[in-house]
C-alpha positions in Angstrom: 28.8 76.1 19.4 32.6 75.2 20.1 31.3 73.0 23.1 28.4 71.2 20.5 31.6 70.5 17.7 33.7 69.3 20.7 30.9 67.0 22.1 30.5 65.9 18.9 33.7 65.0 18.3 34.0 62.9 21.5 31.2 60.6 20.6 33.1 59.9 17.2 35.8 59.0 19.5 33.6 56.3 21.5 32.2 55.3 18.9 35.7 54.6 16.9 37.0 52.7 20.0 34.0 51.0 21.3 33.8 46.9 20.8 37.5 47.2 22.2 37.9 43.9 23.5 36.2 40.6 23.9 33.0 39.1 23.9 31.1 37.0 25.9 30.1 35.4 22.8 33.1 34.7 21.5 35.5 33.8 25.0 37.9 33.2 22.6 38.6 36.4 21.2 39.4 35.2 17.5 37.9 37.4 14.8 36.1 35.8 11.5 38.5 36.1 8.6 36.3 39.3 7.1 37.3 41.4 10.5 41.2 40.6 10.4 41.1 41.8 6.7 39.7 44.9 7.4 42.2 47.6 7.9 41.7 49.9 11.1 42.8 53.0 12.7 41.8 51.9 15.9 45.4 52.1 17.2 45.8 55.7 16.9 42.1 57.3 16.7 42.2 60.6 18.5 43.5 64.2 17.8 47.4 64.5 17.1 49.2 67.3 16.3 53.2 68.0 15.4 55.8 70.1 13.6 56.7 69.4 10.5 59.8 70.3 7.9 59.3 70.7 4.5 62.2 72.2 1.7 61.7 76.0 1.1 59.4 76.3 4.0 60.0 77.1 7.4 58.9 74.8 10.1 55.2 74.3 10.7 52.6 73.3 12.4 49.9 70.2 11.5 46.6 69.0 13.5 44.7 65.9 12.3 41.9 63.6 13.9 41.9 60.0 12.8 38.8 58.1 13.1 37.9 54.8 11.9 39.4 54.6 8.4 39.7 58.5 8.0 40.8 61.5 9.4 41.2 65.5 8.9 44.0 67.2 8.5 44.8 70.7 8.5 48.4 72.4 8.0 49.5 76.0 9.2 52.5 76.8 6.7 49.8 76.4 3.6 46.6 77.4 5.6 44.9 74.5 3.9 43.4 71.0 5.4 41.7 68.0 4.1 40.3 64.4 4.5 42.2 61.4 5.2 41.2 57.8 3.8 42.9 55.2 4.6 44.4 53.1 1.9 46.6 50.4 2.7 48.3 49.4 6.3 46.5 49.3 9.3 46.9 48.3 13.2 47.5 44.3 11.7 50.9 46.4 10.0 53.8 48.4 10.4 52.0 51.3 9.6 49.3 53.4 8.3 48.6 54.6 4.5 46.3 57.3 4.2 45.4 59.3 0.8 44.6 63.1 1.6 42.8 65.1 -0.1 43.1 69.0 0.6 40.1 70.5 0.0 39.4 73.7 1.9 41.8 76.5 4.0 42.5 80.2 3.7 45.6 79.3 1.4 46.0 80.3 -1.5 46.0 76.6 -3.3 44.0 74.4 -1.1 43.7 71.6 -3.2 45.4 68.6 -4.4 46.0 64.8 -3.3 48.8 63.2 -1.6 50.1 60.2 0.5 50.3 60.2 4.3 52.2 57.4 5.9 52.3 56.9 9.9 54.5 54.6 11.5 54.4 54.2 15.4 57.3 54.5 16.6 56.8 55.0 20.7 53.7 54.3 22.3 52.6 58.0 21.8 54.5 59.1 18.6 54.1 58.5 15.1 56.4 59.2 12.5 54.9 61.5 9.8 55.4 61.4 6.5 53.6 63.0 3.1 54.5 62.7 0.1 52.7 64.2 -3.2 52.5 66.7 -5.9 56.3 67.3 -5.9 57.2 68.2 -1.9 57.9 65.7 1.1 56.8 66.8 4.5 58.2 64.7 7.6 57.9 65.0 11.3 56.6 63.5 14.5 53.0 63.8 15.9 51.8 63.4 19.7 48.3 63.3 20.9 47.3 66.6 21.2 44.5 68.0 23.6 41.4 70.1 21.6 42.7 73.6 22.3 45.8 73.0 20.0 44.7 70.7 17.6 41.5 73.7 17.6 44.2 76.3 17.2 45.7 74.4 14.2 42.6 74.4 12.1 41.7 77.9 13.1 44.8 79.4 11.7 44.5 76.7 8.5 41.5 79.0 7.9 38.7 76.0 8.9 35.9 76.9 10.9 36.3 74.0 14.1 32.9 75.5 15.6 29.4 73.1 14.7 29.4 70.8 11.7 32.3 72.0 9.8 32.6 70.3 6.2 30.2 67.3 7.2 32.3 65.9 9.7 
């Protein structure tokens, strides 16, 4: 089943970062006027995980996937994880502005909304930062490889095997 999820998973991938490039049909490579105002994760699709700091909690641990637009997140020192929309920024910008959402997790309050803002700040780092119902969370995130960003979700409480939560 774990194999299926993480097949699964990898086609999202290709199919995020496929149309990379140009186009015989356009040798030029310009982009109509609709496509440049449509914001994109494209520069940082993949599975990233970190450490983050938070006040009155020790150091812990977060895993997300970004795909086009979206991601999931999941979070080890509140056992909870969520969705990821994005809302403003964008790989045409400084950064990226998601909304989350936490919606599901073995914590004991796995719910609530906040805002996510990623900045890249080295070619494989971004600067984390969440901001929402009263805390701040900060850190730095790396692409991670499945077994950790797997690990992360696990201990979040979120079943990573199949189809979990529609994704």
């Amino acid at each position: 089943m774990f194999v299926r999820w993480l097949v699964a998973v990898s086609v999202v991938v290709a199919l995020a970062t496929a149309g990379c490039g140009g186009s015989d049909d356009n040798p030029s490579g310009s982009t109509s006027t609709a496509a440049t105002k449509e914001r994109s994760t494209q520069g940082i699709v993949g599975q990233w995980a970190g450490t983050l700091t938070q006040a009155g909690l020790p150091p812990f641990r977060v895993a997300a996937l970004i795909f086009s637009r979206a991601g999931k997140v999941a979070y080890t020192g509140i056992d909870c994880a969520g969705d990821w929309k994005l809302t403003g920024g964008g790989d045409s910008g400084p950064g990226y502005v998601f909304t989350e959402t936490i919606n599901e997790g073995v914590g004991g309050k796995c719910k609530g909304t906040g805002t996510v803002d990623l900045e890249k700040v080295a070619p494989k780092r971004l600067r984390y930062r969440f901001e929402g119902g009263g805390v701040t969370s900060r850190g730095i995130l790396r692409p991670a490889g499945t077994r950790v960003w797997a690990k992360v979700f696990r201990e979040a409480g979120v079943e990573v095997g199949g189809n979990p939560g529609g994704w």
